[in-house]
PDB file of N, CA, C and O in Angstrom:
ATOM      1  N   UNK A   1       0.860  -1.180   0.000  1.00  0.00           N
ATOM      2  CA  UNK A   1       0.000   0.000   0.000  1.00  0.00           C
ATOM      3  C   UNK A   1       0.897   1.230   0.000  1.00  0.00           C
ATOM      4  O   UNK A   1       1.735   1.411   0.883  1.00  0.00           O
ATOM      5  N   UNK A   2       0.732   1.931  -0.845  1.00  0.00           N
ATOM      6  CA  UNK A   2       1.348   3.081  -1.043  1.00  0.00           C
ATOM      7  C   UNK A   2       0.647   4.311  -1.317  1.00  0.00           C
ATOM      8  O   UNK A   2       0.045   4.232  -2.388  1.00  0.00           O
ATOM      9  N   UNK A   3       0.477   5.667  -0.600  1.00  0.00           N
ATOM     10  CA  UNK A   3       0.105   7.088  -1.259  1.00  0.00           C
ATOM     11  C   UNK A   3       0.016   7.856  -0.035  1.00  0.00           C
ATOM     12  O   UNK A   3       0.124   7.344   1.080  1.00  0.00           O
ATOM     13  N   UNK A   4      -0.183   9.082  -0.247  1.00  0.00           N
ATOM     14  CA  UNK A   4      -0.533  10.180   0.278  1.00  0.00           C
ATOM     15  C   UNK A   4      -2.047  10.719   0.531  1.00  0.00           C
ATOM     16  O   UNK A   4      -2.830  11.149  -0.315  1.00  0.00           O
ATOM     17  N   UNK A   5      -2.237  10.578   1.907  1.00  0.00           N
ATOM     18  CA  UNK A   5      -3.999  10.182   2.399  1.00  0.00           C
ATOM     19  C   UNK A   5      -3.815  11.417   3.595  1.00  0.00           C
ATOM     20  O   UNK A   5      -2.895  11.634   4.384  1.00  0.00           O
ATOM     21  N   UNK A   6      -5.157  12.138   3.346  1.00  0.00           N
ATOM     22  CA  UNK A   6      -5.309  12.305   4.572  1.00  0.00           C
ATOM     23  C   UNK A   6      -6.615  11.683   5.189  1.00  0.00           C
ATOM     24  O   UNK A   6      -7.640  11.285   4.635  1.00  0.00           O
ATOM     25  N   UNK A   7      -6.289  11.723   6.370  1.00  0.00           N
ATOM     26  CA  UNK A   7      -7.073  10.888   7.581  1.00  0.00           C
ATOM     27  C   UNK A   7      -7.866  11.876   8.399  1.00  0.00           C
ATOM     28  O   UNK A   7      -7.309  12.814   8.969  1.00  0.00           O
ATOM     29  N   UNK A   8      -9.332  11.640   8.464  1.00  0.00           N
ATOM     30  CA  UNK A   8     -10.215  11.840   9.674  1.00  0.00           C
ATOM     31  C   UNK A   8     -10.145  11.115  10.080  1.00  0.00           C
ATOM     32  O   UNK A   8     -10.170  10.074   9.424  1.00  0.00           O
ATOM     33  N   UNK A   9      -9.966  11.074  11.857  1.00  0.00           N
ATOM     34  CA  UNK A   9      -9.029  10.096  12.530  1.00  0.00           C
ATOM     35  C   UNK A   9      -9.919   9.984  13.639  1.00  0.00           C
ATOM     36  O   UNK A   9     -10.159  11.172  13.859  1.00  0.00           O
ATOM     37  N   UNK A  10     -10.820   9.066  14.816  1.00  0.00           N
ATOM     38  CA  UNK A  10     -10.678   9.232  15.696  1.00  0.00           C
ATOM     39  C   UNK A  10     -10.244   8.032  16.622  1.00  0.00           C
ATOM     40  O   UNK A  10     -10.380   6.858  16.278  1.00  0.00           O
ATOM     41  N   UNK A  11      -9.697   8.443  17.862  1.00  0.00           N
ATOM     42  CA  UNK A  11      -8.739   7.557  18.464  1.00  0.00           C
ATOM     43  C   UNK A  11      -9.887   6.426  19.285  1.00  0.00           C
ATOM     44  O   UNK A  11     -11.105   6.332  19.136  1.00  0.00           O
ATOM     45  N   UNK A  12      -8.874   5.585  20.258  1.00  0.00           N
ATOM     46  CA  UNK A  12      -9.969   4.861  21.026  1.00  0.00           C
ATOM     47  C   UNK A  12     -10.570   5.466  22.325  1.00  0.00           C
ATOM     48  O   UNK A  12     -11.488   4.884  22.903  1.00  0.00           O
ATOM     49  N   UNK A  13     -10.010   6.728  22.819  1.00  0.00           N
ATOM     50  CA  UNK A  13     -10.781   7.504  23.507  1.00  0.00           C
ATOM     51  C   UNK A  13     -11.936   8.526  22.823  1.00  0.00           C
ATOM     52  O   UNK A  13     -12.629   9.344  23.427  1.00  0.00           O
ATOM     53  N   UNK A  14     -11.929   8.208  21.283  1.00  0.00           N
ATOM     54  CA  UNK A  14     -13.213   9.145  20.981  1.00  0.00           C
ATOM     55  C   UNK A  14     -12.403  10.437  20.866  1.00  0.00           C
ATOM     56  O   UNK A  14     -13.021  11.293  21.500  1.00  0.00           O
ATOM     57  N   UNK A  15     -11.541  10.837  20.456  1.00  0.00           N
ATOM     58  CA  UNK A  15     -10.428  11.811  20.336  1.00  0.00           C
ATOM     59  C   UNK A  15     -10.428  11.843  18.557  1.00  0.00           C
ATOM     60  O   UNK A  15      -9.832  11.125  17.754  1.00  0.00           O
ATOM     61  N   UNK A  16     -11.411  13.053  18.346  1.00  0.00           N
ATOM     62  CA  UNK A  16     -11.035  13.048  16.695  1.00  0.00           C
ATOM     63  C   UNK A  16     -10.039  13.693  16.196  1.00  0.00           C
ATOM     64  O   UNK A  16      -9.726  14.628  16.932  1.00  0.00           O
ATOM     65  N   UNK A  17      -9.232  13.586  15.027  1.00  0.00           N
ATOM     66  CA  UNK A  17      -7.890  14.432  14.752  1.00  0.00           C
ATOM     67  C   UNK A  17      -8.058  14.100  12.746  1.00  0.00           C
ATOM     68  O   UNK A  17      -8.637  13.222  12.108  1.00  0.00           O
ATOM     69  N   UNK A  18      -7.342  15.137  12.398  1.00  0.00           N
ATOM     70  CA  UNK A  18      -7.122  14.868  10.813  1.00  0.00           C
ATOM     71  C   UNK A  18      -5.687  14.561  10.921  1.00  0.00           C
ATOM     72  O   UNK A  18      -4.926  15.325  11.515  1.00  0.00           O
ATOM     73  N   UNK A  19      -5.319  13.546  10.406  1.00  0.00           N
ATOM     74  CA  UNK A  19      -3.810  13.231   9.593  1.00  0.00           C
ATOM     75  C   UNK A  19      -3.362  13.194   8.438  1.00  0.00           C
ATOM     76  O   UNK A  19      -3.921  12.381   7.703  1.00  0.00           O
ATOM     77  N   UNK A  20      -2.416  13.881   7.936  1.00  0.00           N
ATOM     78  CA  UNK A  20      -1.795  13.598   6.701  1.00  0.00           C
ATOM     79  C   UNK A  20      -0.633  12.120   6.979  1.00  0.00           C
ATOM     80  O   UNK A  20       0.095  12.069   7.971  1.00  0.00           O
ATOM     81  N   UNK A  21      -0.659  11.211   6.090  1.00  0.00           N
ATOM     82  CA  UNK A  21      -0.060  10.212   6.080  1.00  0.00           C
ATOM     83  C   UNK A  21       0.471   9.885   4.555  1.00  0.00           C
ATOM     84  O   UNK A  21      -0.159  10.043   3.510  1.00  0.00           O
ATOM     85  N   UNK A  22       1.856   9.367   4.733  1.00  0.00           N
ATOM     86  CA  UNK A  22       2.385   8.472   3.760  1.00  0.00           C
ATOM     87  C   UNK A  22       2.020   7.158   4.048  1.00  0.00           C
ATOM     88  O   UNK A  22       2.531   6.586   5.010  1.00  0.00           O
ATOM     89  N   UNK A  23       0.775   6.326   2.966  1.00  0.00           N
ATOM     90  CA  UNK A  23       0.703   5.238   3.512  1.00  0.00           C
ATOM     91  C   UNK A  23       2.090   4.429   2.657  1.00  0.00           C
ATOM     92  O   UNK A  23       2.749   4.599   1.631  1.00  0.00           O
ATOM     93  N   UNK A  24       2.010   3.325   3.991  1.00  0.00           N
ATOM     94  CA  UNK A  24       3.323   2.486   3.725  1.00  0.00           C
ATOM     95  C   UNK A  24       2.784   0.805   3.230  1.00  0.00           C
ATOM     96  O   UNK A  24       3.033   0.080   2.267  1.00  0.00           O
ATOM     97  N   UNK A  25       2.170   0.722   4.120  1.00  0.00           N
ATOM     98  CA  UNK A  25       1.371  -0.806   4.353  1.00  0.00           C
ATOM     99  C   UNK A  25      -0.058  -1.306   4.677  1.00  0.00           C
ATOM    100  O   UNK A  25      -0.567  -0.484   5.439  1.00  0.00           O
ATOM    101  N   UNK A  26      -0.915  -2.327   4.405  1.00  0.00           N
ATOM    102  CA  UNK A  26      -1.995  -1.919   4.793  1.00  0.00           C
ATOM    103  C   UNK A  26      -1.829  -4.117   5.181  1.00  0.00           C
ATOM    104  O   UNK A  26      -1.517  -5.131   4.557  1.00  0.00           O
ATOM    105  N   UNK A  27      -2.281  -3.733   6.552  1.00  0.00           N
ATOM    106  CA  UNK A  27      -2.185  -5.455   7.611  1.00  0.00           C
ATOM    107  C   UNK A  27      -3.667  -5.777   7.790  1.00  0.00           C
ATOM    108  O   UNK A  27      -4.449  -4.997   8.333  1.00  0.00           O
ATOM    109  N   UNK A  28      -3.893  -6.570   7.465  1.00  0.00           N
ATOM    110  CA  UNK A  28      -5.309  -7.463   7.254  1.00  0.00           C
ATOM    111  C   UNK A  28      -4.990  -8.526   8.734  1.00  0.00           C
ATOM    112  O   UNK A  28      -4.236  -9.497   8.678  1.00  0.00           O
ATOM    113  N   UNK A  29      -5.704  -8.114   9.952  1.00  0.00           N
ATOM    114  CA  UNK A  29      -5.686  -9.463  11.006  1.00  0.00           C
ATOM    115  C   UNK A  29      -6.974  -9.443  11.534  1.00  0.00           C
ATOM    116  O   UNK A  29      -7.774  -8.509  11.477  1.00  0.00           O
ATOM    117  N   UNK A  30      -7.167 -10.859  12.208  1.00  0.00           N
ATOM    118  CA  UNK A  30      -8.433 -11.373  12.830  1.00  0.00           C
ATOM    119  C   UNK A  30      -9.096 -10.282  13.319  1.00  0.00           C
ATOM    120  O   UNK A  30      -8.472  -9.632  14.158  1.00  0.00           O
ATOM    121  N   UNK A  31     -10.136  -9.923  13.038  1.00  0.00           N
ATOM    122  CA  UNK A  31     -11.006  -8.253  13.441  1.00  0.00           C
ATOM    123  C   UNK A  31     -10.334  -6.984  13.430  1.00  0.00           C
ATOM    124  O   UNK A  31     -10.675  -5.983  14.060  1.00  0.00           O
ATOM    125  N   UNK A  32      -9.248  -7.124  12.579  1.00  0.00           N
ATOM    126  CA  UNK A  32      -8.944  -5.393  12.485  1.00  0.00           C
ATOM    127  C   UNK A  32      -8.016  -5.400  11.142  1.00  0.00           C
ATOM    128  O   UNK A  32      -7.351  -6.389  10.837  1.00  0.00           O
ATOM    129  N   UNK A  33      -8.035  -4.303  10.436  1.00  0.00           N
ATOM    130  CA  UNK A  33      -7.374  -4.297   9.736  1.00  0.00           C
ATOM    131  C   UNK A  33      -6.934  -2.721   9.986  1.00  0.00           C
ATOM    132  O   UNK A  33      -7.703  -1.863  10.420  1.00  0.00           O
ATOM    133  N   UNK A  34      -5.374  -2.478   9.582  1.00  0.00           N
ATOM    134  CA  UNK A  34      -4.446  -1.476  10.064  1.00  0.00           C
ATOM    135  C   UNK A  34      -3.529  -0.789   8.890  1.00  0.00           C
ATOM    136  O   UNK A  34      -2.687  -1.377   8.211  1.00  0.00           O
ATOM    137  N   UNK A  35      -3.805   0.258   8.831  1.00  0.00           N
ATOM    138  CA  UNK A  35      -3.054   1.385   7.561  1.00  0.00           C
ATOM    139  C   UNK A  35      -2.474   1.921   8.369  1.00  0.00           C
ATOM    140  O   UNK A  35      -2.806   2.628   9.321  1.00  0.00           O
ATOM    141  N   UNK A  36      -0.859   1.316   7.692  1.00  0.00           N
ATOM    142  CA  UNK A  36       0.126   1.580   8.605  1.00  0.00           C
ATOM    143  C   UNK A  36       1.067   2.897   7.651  1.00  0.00           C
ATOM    144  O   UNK A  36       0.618   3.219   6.552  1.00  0.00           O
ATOM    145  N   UNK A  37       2.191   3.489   8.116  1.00  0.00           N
ATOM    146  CA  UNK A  37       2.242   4.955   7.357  1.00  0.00           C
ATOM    147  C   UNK A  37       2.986   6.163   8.403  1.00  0.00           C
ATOM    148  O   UNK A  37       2.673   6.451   9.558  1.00  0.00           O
ATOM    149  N   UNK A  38       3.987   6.689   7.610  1.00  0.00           N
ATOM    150  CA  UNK A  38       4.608   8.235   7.845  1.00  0.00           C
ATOM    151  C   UNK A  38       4.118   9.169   8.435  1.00  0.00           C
ATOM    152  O   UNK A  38       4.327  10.158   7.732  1.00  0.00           O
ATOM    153  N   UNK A  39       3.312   9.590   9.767  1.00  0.00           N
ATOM    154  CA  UNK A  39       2.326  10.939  10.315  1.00  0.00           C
ATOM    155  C   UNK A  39       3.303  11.556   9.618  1.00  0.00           C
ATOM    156  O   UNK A  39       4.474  11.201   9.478  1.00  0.00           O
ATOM    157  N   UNK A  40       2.532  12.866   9.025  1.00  0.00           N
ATOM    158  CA  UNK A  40       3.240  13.887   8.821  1.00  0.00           C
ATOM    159  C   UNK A  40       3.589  14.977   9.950  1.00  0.00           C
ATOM    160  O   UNK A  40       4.643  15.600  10.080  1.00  0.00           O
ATOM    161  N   UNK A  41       2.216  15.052  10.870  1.00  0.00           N
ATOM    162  CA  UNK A  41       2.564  15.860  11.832  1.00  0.00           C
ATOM    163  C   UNK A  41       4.218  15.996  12.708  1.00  0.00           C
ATOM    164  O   UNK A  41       4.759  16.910  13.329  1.00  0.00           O
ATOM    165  N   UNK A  42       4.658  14.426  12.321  1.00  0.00           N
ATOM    166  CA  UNK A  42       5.843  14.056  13.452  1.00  0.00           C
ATOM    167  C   UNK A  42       6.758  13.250  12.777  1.00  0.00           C
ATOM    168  O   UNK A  42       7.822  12.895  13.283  1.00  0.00           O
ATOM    169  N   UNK A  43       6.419  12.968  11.740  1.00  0.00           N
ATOM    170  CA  UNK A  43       7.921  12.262  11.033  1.00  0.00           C
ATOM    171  C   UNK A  43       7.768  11.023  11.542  1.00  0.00           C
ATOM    172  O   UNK A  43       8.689  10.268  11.233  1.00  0.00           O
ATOM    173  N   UNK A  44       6.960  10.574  12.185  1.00  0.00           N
ATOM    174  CA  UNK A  44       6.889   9.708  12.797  1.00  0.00           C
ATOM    175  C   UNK A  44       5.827   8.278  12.239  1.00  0.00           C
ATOM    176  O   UNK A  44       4.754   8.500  11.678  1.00  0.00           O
ATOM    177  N   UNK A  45       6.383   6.705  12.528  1.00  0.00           N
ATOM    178  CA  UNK A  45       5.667   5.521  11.693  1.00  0.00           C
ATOM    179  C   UNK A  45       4.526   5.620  12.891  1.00  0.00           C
ATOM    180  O   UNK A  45       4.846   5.763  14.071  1.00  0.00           O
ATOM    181  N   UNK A  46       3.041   5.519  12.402  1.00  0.00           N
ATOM    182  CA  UNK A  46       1.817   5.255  13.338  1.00  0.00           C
ATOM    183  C   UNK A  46       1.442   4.377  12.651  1.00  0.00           C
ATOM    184  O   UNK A  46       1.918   4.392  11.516  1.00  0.00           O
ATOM    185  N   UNK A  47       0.294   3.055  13.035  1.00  0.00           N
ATOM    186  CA  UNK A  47      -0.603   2.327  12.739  1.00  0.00           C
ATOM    187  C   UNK A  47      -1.859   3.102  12.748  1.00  0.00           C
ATOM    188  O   UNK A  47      -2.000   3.723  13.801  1.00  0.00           O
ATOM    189  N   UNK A  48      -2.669   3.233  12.024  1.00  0.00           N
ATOM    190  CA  UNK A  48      -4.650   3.286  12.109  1.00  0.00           C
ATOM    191  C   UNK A  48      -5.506   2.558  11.668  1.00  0.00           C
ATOM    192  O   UNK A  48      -5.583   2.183  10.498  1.00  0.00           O
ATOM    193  N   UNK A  49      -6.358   2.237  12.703  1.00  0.00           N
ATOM    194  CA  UNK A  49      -7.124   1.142  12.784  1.00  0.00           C
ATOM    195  C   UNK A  49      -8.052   1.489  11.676  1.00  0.00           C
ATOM    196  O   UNK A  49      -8.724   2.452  12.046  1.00  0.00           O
ATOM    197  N   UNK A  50      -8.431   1.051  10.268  1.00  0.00           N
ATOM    198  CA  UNK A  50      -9.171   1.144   9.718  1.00  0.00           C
ATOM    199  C   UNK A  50     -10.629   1.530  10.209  1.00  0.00           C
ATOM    200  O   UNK A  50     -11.404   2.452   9.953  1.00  0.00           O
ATOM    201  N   UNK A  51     -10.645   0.891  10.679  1.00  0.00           N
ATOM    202  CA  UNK A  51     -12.564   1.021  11.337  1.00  0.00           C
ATOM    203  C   UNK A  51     -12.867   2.104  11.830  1.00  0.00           C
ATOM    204  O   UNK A  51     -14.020   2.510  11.972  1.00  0.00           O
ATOM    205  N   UNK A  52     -11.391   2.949  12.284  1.00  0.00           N
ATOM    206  CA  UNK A  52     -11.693   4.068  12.900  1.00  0.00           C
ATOM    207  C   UNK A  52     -11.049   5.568  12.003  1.00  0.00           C
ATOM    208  O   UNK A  52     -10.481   6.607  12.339  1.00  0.00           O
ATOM    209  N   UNK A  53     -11.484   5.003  10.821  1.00  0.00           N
ATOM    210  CA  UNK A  53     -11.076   6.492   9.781  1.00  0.00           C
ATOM    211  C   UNK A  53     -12.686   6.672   9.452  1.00  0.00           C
ATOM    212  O   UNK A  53     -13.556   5.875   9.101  1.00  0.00           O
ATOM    213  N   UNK A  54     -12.680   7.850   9.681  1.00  0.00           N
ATOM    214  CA  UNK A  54     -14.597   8.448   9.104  1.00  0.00           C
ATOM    215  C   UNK A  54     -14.074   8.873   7.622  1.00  0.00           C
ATOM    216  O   UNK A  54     -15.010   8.809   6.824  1.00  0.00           O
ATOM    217  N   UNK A  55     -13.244   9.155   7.212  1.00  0.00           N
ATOM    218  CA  UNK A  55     -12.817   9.597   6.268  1.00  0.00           C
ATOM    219  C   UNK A  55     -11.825   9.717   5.634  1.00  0.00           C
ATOM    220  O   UNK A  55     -10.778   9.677   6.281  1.00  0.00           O
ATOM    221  N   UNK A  56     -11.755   9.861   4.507  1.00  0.00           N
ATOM    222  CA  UNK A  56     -10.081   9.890   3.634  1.00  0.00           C
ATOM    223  C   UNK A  56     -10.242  10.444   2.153  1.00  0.00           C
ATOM    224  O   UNK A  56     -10.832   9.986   1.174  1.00  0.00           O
ATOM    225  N   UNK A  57      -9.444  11.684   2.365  1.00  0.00           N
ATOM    226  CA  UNK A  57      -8.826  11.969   0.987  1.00  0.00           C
ATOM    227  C   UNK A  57      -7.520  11.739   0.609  1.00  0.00           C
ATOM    228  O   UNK A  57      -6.536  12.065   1.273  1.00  0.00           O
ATOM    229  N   UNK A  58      -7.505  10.825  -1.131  1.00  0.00           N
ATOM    230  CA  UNK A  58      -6.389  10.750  -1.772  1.00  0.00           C
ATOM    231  C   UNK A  58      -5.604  11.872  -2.165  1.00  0.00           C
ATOM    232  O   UNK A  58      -6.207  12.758  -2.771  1.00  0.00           O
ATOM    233  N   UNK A  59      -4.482  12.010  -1.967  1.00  0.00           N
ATOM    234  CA  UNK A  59      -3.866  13.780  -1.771  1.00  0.00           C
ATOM    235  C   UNK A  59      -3.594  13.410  -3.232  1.00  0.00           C
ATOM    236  O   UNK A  59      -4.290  14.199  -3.872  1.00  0.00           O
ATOM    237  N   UNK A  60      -3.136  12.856  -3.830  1.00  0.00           N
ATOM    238  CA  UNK A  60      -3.073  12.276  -5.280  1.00  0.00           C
ATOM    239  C   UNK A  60      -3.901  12.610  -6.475  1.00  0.00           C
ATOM    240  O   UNK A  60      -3.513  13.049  -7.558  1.00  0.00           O
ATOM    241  N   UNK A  61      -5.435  12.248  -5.980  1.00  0.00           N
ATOM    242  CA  UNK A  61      -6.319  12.218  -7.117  1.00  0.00           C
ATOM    243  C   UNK A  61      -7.392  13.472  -6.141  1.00  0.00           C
ATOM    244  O   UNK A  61      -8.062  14.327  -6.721  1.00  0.00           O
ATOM    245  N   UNK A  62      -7.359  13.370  -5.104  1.00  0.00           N
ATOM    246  CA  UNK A  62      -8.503  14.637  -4.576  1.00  0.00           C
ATOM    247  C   UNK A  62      -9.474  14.115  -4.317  1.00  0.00           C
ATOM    248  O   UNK A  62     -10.323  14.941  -3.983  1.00  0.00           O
ATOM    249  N   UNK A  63     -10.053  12.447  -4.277  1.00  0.00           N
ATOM    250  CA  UNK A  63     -11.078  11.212  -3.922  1.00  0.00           C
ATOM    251  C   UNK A  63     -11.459  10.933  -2.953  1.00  0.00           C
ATOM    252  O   UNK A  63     -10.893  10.069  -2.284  1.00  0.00           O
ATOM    253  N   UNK A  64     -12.742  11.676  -2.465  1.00  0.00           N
ATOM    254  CA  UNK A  64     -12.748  11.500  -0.628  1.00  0.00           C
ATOM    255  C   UNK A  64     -13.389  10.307  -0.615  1.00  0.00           C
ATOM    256  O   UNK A  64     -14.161  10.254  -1.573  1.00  0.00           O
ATOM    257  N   UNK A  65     -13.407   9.522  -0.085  1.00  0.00           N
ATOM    258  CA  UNK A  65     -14.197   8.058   0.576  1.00  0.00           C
ATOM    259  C   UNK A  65     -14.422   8.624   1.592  1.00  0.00           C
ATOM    260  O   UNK A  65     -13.701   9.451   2.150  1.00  0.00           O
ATOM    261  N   UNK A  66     -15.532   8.195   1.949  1.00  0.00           N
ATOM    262  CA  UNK A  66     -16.468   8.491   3.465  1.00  0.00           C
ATOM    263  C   UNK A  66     -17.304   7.349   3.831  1.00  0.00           C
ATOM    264  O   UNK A  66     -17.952   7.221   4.870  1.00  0.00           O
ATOM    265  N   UNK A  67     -17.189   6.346   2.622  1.00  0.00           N
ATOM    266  CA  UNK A  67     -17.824   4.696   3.437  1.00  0.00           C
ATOM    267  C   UNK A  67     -17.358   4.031   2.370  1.00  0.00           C
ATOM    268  O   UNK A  67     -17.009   4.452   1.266  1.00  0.00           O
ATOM    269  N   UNK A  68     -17.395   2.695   2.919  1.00  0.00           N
ATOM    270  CA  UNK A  68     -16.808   1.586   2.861  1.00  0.00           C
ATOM    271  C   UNK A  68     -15.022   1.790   2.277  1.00  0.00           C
ATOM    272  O   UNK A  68     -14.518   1.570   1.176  1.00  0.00           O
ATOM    273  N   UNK A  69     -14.422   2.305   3.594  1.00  0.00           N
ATOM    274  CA  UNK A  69     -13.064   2.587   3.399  1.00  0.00           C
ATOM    275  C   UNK A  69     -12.339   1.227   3.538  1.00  0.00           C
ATOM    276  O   UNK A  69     -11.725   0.846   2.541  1.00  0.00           O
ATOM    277  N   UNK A  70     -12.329   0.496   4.568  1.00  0.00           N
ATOM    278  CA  UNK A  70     -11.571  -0.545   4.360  1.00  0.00           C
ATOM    279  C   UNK A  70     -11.635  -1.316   3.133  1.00  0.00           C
ATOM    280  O   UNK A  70     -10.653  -1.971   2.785  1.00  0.00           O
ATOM    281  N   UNK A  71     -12.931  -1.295   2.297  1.00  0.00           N
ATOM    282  CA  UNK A  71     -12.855  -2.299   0.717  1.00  0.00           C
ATOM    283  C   UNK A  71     -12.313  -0.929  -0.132  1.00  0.00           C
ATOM    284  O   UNK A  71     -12.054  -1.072  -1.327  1.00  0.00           O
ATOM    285  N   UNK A  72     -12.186   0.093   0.360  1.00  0.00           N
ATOM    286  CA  UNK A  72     -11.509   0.954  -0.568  1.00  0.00           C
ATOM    287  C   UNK A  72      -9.993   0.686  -0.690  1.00  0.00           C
ATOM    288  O   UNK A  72      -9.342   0.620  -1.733  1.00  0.00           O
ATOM    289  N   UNK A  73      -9.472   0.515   0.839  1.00  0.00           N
ATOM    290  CA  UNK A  73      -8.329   0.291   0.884  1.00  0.00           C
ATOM    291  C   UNK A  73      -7.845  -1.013   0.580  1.00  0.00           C
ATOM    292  O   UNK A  73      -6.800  -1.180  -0.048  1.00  0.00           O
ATOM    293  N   UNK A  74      -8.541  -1.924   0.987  1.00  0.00           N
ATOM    294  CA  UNK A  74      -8.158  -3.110  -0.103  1.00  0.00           C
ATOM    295  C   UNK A  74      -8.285  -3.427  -1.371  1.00  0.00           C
ATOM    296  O   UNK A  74      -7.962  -4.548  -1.765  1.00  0.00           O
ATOM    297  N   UNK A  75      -8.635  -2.751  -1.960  1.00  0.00           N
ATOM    298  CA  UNK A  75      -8.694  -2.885  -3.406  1.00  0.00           C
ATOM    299  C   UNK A  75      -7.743  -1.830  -3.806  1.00  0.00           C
ATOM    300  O   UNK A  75      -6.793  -2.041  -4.561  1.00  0.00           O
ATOM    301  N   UNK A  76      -8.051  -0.586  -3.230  1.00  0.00           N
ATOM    302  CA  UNK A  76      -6.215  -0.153  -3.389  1.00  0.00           C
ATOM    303  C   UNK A  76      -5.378  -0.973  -3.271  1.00  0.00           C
ATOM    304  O   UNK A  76      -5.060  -1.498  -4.338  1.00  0.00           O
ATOM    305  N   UNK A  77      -4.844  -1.337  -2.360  1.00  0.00           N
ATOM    306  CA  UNK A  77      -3.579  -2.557  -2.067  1.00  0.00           C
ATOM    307  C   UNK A  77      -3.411  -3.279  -2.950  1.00  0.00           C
ATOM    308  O   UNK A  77      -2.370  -3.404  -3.595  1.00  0.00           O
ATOM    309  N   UNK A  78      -4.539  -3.921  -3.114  1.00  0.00           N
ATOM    310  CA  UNK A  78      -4.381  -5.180  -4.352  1.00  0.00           C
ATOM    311  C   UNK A  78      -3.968  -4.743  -5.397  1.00  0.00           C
ATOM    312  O   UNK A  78      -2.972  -5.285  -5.876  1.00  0.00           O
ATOM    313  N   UNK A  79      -4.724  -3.379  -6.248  1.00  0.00           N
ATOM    314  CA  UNK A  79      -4.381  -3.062  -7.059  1.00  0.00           C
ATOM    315  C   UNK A  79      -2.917  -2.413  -7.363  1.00  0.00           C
ATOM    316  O   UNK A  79      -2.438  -2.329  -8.494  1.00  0.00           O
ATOM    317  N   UNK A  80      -2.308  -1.984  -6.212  1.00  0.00           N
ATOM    318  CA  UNK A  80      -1.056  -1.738  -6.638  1.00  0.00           C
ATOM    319  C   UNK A  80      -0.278  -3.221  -6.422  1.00  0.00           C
ATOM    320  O   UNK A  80       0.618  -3.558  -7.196  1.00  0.00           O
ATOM    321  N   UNK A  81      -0.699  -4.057  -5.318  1.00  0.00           N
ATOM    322  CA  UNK A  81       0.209  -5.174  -5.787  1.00  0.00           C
ATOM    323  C   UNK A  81       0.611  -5.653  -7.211  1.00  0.00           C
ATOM    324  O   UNK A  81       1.690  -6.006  -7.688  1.00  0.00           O
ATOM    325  N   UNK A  82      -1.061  -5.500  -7.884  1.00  0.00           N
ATOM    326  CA  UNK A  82      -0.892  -5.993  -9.033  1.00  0.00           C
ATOM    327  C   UNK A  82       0.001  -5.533 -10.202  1.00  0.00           C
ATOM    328  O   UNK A  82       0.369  -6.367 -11.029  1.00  0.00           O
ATOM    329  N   UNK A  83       0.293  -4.491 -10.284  1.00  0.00           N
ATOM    330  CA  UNK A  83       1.084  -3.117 -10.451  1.00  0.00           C
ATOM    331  C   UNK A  83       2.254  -4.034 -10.525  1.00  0.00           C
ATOM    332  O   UNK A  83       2.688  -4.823 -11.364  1.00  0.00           O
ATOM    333  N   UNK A  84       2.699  -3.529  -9.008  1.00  0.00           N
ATOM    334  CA  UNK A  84       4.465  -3.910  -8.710  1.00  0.00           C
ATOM    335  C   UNK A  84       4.804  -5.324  -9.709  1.00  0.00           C
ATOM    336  O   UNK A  84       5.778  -5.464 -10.448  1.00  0.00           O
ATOM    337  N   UNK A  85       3.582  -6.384  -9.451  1.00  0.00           N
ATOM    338  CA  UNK A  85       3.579  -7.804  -9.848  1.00  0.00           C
ATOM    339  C   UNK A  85       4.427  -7.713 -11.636  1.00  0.00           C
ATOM    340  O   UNK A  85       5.327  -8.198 -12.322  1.00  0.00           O
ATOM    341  N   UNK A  86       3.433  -6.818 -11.632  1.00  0.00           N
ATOM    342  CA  UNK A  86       3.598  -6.839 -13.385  1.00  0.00           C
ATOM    343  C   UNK A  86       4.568  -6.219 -13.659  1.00  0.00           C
ATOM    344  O   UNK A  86       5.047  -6.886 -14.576  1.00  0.00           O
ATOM    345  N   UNK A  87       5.471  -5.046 -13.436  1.00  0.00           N
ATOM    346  CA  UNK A  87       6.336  -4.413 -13.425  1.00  0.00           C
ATOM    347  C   UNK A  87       7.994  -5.242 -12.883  1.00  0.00           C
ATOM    348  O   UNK A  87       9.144  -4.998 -13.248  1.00  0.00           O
ATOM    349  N   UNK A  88       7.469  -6.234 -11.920  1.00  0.00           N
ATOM    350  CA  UNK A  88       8.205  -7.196 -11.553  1.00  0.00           C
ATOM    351  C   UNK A  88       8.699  -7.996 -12.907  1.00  0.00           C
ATOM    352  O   UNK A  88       9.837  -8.109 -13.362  1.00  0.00           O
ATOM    353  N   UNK A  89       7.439  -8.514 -13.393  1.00  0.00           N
ATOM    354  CA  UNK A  89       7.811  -9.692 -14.553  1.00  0.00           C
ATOM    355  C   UNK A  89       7.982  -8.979 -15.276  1.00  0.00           C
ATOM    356  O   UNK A  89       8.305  -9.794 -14.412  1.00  0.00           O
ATOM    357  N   UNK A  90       8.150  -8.226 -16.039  1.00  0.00           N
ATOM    358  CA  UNK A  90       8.712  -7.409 -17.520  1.00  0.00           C
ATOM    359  C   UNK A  90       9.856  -6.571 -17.119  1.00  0.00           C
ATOM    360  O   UNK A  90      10.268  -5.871 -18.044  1.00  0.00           O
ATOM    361  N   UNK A  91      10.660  -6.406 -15.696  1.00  0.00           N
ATOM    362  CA  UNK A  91      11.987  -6.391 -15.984  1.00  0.00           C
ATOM    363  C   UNK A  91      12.866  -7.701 -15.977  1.00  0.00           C
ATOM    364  O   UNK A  91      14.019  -7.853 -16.380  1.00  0.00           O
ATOM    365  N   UNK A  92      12.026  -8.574 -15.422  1.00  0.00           N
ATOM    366  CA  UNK A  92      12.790 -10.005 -15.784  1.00  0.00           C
ATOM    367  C   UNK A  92      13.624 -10.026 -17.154  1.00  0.00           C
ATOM    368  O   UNK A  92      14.221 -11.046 -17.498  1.00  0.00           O
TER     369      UNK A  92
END
């Protein structure tokens, strides 16, 4: 998973925040899935719990999602896997 997102964010205290993020990775586990990524605020690597983004714009294309973000983000993922995949086999 790769791009430049920002994040309506809120935490597990119910603490809402916007983030700009470099996403890096996106982790699929038993009840959670996690977009992992660069805060910009801090230079710093954070995890976010999918379930808990109300929102996201692609800083890229300008594409806000406001529901069903996690099948957004997996089909992002995939689709750039598929990407790298192919780009993989034709420098072979």
């Amino acid at each position: 998973m790769e791009g430049a997102l920002e994040l309506h964010y809120t935490d597990q205290a119910g603490n809402p925040s916007r983030r700009w993020i470099i996403a890096r990775e996106l982790k699929v586990g038993p009840g959670k899935t996690i977009l992992g990524g660069i805060d910009m605020a801090d230079d710093g690597y954070r995890g976010f719990r999918a379930d808990r983004i109300e929102r996201l714009v692609d800083a890229e294309t300008g594409l806000v999602v406001d529901r069903n973000i996690i099948d957004w983000l997996m089909k992002r993922a995939e689709r750039q896997a598929k990407e790298r995949r192919k780009l993989t086999t034709v420098a072979k």
